[in-house]
C-alpha positions in Angstrom: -7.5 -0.7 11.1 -9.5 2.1 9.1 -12.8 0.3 9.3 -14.7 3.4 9.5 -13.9 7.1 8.3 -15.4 10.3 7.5 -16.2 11.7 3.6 -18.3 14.9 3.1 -21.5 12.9 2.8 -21.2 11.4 5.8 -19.8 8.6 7.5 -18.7 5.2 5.9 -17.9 1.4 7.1 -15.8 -0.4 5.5 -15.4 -4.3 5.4 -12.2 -6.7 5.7 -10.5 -8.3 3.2 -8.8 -11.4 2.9 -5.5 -9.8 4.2 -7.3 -8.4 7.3 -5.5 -5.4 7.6 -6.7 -3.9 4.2 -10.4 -2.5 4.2 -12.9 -2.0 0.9 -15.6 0.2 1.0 -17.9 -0.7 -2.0 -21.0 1.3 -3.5 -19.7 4.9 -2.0 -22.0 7.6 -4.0 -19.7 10.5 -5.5 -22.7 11.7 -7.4 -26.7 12.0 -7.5 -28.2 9.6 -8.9 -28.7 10.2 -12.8 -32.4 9.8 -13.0 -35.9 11.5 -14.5 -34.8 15.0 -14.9 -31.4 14.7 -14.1 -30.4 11.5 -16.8 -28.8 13.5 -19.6 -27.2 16.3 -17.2 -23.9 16.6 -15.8 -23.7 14.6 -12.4 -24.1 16.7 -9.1 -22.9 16.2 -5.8 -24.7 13.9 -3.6 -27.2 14.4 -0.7 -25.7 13.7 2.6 -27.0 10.7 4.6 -27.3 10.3 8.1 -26.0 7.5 10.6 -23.3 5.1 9.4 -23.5 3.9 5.2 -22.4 0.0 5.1 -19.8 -0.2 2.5 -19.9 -4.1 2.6 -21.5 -4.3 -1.4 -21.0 -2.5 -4.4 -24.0 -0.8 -6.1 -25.9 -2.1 -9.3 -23.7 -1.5 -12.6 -24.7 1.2 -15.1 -27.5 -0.2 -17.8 -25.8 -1.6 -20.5 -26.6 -4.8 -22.7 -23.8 -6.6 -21.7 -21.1 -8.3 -24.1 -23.2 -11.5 -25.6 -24.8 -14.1 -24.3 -22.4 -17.1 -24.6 -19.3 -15.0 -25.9 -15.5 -15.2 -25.2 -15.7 -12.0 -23.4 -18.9 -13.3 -21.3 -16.8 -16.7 -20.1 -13.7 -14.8 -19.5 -14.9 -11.3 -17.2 -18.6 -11.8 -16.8 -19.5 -15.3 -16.0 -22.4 -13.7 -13.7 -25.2 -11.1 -14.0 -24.8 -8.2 -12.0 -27.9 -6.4 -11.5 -28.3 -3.3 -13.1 -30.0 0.3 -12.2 -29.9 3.7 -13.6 -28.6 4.9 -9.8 -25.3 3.3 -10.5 -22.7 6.8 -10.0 -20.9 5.3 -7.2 -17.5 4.3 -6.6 -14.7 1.7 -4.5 -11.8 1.7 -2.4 -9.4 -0.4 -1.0 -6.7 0.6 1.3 -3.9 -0.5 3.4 -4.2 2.6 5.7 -4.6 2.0 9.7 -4.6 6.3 10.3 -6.1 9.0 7.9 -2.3 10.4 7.6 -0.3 7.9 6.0 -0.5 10.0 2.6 -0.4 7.0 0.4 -0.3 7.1 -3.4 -3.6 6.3 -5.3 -4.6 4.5 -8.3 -7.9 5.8 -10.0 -9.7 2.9 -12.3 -11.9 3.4 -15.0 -13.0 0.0 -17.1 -13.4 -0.4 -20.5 -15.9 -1.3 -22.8 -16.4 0.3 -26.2 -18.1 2.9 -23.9 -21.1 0.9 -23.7 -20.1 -1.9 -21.2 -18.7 -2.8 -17.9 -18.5 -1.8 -14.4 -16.0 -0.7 -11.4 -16.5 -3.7 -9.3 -16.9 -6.6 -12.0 -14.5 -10.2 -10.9 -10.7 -9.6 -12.6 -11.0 -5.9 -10.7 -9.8 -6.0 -6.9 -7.8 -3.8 -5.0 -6.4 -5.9 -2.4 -2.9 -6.6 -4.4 -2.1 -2.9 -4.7 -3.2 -2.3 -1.2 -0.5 -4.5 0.1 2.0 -2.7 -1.7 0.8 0.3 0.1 -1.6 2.1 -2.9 -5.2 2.8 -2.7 -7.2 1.5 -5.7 -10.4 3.5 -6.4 -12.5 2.0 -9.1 -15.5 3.4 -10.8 -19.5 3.3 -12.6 -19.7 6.1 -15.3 -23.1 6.0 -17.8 -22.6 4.4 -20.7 -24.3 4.0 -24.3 -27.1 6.0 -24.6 -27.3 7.3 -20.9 -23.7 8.4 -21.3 -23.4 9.8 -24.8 -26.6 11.5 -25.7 -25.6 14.4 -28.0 -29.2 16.4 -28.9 -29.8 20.2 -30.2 -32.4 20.0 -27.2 -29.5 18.6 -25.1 -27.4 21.6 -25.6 -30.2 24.3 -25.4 -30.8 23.2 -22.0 -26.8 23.8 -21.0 -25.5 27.1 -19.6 -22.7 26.0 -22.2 -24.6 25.1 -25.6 -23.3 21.6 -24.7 -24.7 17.6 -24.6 -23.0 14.6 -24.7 -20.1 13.2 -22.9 -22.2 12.4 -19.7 -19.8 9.6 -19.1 -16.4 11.6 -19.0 -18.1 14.5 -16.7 -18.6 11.1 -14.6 -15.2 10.4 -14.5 -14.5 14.2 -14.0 -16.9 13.9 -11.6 -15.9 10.9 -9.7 -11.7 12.0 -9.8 -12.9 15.5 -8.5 -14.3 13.4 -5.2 -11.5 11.2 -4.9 -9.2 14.4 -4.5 -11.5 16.1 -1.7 -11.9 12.4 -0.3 -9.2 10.5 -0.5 -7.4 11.6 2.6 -10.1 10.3 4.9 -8.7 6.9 3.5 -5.1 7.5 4.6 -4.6 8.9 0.4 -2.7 11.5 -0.8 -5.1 13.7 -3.1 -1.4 15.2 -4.7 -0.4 11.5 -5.8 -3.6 10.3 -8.0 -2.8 8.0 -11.0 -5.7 7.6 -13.7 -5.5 4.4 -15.1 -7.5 2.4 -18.0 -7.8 -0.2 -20.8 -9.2 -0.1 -24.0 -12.1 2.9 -23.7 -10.6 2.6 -20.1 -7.6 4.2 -21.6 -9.1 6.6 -24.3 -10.8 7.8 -21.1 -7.7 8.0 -19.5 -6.4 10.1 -22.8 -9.1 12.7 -22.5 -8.8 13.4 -18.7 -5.4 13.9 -19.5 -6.3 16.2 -22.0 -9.4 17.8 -20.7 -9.0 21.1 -19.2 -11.1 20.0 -16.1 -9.0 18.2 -14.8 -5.7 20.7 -14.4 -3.6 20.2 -11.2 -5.6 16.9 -10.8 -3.5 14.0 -12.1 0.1 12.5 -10.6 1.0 9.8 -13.7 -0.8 7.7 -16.0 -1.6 4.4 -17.5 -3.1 3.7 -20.6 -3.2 0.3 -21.2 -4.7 -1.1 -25.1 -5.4 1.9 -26.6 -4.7 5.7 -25.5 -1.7 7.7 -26.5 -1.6 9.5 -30.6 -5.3 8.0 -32.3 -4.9 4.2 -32.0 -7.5 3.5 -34.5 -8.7 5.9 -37.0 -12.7 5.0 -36.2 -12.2 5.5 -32.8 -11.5 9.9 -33.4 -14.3 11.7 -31.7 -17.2 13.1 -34.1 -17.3 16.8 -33.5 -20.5 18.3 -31.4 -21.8 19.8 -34.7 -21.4 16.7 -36.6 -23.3 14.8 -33.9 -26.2 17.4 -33.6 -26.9 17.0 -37.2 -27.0 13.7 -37.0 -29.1 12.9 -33.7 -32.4 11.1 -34.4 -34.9 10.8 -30.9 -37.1 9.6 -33.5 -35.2 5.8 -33.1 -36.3 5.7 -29.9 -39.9 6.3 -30.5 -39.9 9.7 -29.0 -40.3 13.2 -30.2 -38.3 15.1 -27.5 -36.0 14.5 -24.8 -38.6 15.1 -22.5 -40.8 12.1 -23.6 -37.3 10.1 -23.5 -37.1 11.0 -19.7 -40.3 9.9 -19.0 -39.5 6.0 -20.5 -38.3 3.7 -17.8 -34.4 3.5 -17.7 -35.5 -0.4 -18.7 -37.7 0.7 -21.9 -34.9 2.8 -23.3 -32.7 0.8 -22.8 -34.7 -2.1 -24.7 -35.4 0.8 -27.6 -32.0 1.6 -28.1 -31.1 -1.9 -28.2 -33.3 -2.2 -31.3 -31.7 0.6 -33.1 -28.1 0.8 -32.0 -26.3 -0.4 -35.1 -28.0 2.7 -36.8 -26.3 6.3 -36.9 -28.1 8.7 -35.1 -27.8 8.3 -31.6 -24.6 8.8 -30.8 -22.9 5.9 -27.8 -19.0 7.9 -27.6 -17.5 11.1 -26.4 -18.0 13.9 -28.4 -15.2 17.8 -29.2 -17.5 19.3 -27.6 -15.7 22.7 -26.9 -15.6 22.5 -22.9 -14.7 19.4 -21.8 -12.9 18.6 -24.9 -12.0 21.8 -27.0 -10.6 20.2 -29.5 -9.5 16.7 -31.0 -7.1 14.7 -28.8 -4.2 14.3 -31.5 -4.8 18.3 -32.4 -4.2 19.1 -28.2 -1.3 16.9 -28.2 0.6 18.0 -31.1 0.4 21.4 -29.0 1.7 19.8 -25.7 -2.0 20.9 -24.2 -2.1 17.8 -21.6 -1.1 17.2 -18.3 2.7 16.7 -18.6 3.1 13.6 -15.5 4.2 10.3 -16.5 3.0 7.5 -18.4 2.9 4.0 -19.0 0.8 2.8 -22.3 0.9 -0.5 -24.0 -0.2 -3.3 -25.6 -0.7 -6.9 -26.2 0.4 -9.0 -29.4 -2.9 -10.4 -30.1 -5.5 -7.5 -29.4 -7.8 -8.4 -32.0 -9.3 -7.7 -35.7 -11.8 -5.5 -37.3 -15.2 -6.9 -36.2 -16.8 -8.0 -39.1 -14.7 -5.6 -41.8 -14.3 -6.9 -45.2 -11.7 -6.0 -47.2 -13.3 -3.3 -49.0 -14.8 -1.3 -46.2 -11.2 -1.7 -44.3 -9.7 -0.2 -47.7 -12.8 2.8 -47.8 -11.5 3.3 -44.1 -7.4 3.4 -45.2 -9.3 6.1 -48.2 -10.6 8.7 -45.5 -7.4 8.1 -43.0 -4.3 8.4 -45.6 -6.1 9.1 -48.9 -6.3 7.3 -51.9 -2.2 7.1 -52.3 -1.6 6.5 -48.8 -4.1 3.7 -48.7 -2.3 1.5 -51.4 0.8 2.3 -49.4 -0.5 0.5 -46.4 -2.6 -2.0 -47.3 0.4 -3.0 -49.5 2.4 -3.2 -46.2 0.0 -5.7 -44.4 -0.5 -7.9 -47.7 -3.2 -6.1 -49.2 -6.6 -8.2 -50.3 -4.7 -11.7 -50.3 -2.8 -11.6 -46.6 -5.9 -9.5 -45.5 -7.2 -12.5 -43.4 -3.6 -13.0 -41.8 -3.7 -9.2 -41.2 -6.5 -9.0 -39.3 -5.2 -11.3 -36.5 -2.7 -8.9 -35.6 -4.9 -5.4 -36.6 -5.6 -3.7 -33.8 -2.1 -4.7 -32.2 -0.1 -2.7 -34.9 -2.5 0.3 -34.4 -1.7 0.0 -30.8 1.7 -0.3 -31.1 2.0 3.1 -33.1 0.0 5.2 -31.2 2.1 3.9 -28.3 5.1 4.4 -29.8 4.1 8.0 -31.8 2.3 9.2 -27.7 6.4 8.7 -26.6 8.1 10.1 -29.2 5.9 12.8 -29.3 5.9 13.5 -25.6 10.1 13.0 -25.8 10.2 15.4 -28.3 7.8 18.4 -26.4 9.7 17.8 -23.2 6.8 16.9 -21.5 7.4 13.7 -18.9 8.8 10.0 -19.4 7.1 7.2 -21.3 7.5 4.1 -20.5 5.9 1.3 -23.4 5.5 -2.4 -22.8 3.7 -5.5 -24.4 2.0 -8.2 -23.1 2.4 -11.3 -24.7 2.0 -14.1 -22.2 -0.1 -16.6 -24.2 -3.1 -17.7 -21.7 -3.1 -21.0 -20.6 -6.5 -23.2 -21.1 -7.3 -22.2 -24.8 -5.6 -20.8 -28.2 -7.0 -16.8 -27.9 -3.3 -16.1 -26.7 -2.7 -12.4 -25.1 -5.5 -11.1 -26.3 -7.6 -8.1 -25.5 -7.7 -7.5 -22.1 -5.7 -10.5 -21.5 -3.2 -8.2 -19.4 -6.3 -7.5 -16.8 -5.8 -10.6 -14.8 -2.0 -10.0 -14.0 -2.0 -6.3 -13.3 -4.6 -7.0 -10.3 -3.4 -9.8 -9.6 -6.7 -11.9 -9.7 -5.7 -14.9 -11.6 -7.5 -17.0 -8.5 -11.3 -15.8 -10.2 -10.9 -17.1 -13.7 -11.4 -20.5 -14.5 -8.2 -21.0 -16.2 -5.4 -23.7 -15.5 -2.5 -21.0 -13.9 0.8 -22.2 -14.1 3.7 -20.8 -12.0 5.1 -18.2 -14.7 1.1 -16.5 -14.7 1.6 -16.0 -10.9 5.2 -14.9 -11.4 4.0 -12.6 -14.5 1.1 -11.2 -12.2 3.8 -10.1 -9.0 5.8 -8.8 -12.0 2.6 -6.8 -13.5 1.4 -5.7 -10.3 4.6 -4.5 -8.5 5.3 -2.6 -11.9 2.4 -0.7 -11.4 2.6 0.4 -7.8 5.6 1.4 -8.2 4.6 3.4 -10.9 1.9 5.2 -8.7 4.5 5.6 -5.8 7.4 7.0 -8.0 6.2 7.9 -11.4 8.7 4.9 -12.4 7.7 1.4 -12.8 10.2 -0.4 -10.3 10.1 -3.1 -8.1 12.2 -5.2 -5.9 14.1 -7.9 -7.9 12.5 -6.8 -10.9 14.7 -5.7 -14.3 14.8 -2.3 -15.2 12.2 -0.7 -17.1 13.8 2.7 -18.6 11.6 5.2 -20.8 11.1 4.9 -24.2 13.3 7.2 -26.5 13.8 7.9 -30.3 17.6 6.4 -29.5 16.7 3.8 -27.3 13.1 2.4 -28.0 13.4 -0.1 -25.1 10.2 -1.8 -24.6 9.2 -3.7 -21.4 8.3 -7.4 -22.4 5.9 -9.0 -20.0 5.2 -12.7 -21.1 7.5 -16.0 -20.5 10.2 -13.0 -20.4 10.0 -10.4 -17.9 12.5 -7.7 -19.6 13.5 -4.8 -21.8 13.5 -5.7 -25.5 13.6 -3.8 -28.7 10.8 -4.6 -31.3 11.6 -5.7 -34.6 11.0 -3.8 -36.7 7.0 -3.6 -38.5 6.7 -1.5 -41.9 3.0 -1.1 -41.0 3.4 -0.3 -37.6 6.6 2.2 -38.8 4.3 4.1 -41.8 1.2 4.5 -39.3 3.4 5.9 -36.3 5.0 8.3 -38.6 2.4 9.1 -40.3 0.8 9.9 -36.7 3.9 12.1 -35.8 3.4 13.8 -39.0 0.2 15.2 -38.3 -2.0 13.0 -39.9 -0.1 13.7 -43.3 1.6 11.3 -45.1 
């Protein structure tokens, strides 16, 4: 058993899991810590350490305010309070491996949360199920909300590149870049890595795909709940310029960025609190010219990605837009279709009087289209295999159905840490979701033993892998909304 092993800091020990043969190491640093003058800089390799570093307990998540005391989301994935620190670049492994040579595939994890939540190691994420289908699962901290997305003139002076922002992706840069020197003192193979997310998880996933850091890097892909052509027009990246024009220390109380290094990770993170609803300070990834040189739809229309396969997804009851009336969902429709377009597709979903019945089902179509536009597109380029599912297993225990990030639970396999009432299907559902999955990582196919086919997604066979009661390939009925945004994304952005 691989309790110990080797890395270029220094040497690690693991502990055992449930299934002894299988061996996490938790809290493993893959960069410095992000603190006084190095918070707002992109992450640097970490000072060796001498003797053996105890692996047994993952490190404090990034700061973040959490998703609301007493919320569904709270309940569901965060029913305790991790503690929190500004050192929090550090990542975790699980693997199967008895020998540093067994060359097994590898799943790379980054969590979502609007970019402003979450962390590597939280309850629904473990390791453990994909172990013992032979794949090592590396999950991840990146900064997040204003330690992660800072975008300041002062910022970009400071860079060798004229650069700021996107301190959370050169994270995930960061932390992929270790787990290919790394990986192999784990029994990995650096040559087989699959970057997986959901919901920023996934947009994350988009851009590493896309970023030119991370060339020769990346095996496959899974973007689960976002990812793929835009899903949502709101969640495009702001240009660096647009951001610089816009950035504001003066919310935080501060006149420079060196009197915001000097607060206390705590006290910033209290000031931004007060002032994060206003525009100014920006808290997402920014076209920055270097690690993103341009917008995500404009690289893919020109094939300039990593061309590996994919799976990207959805599930049928992802959500609504928070707190969107009518009328600022129709401004938004102005600016993404123009004025024409706009009454074209709000006159698909009902327009003002089905708008309440629209919303329940909002952020699925989006999803569903960008899914759907990221394979045709990719079909059409020549540039790898898409395979396209939905989840729509309805949760047992309350009426919230598959909603957002209701897919979590079955992929890992972790249905024994929530508090809801399981039935048999969620534990057939979860082999189902899981065994999809590694496959995926050890093929670049989603396969498994006993399972049905699952065959890529094409313009004259739009098969789509149904994971719910039934575990299958289904075609979609048809959704004029869904149709007139997916064409409108394969058009360009032109209607």
């Amino acid at each position: 058993m691989l309790r110990e092993t080797v890395v270029e800091g220094g040497a690690l020990r693991g502990v055992a899991c449930g299934w002894p043969s299988i061996t996490a190491y938790y809290g493993i640093p893959y960069a410095a810590p992000p603190v006084g003058e190095l918070r707002w800089r992109p992450p640097r390799r970490p000072a060796a350490w001498e003797g053996v570093r105890d692996c047994a307990r993952p490190s404090a998540r990034c700061p973040q305010l959490g998703v609301g005391r007493g919320s569904f989301y709270e309940k569901e994935f965060y029913p305790t309070e991790e503690p929190m620190d500004e050192d929090c670049l550090y990542l975790n492994v699980w693997t199967p491996a008895q020998s540093t040579d067994e060359k097994l595939p590898v799943i790379f994890w980054v969590h979502g949360g609007v970019f402003l939540t979450g962390y590597g190691h939280s309850a629904h994420f473990d390791g453990e199920s994909f172990a013992r289908q032979g794949v090592i699962l590396v999950t991840i901290n990146y900064r997040l909300n204003i330690f992660g997305w800072l975008v300041h003139p002062e910022l970009s002076a400071e860079s060798e590149r004229g650069v700021s922002g996107n301190w959370g992706l050169l994270d995930q840069i960061a932390a992929l870049e270790w787990t290919r020197r790394n990986i192999a003192a784990f029994g990995g193979d650096p040559d087989r890595i699959t970057v997986a997310g959901q919901s920023a998880g996934a947009m994350s996933i988009q851009t590493l795909l896309t970023t030119p850091l991370t060339k020769g890097m990346i095996s496959g892909a899974i973007m689960q709940s976002a990812g793929g052509v835009t899903p949502m027009p709101d969640m495009r990246y702001p240009s660096l310029a647009e951001a610089q024009a816009e950035a504001d220390l003066s919310l935080l109380g501060v006149s420079s960025i060196k009197e915001a290094r000097a607060l206390s990770w705590q006290e910033l993170l209290e000031r931004w609190k007060a002032v994060r609803h206003s525009p100014g300070l920006l808290v997402k990834p920014v076209e920055d010219g270097w690690v993103l040189p341009a917008s995500l739809d404009e690289m893919a229309a020109a094939g300039d990605y990593r061309h590996v396969p994919c799976i990207i997804g959805y599930t049928s009851d992802e959500g609504i837009p928070a707190g969107r009336s009518f009328d600022q969902w129709k401004a938004l429709l102005i600016a993404e279709y123009g004025e024409k377009g706009a009454e074209e597709f709000a006159a698909l979903t009902g327009g003002r009087e089905g708008f309440e019945d629209y919303c329940r089902r909002h952020f699925t179509v989006h999803c569903r289209a960008a899914a759907e536009a990221w394979a045709l597109l990719r079909e059409r380029q020549g540039t790898g295999d898409t395979y396209l599912y939905c989840f729509d297993r309805k949760l047992p225990g309350d009426e919230m159905g598959a909603f957002h990030a209701a897919d979590l639970w079955y992929v890992f396999k972790t249905l024994g840490r929530s508090w809801r009432p399981w039935t048999g299907a969620d534990y057939e559902l979860a082999d189902a979701c899981s065994a999809y999955w590694a496959g995926f990582a050890k093929t670049g196919r989603p396969q498994g033993k006993r399972l049905p086919e699952w065959r890529p997604y094409t313009a004259k066979d739009p098969a789509v892998m149904e994971l719910g009661d039934h575990i299958g390939e289904i075609y979609m009925p048809e959704d004029a909304a869904v149709s007139y945004r997916r064409d409108f994304l394969l058009n360009g952005g032109k209607g």
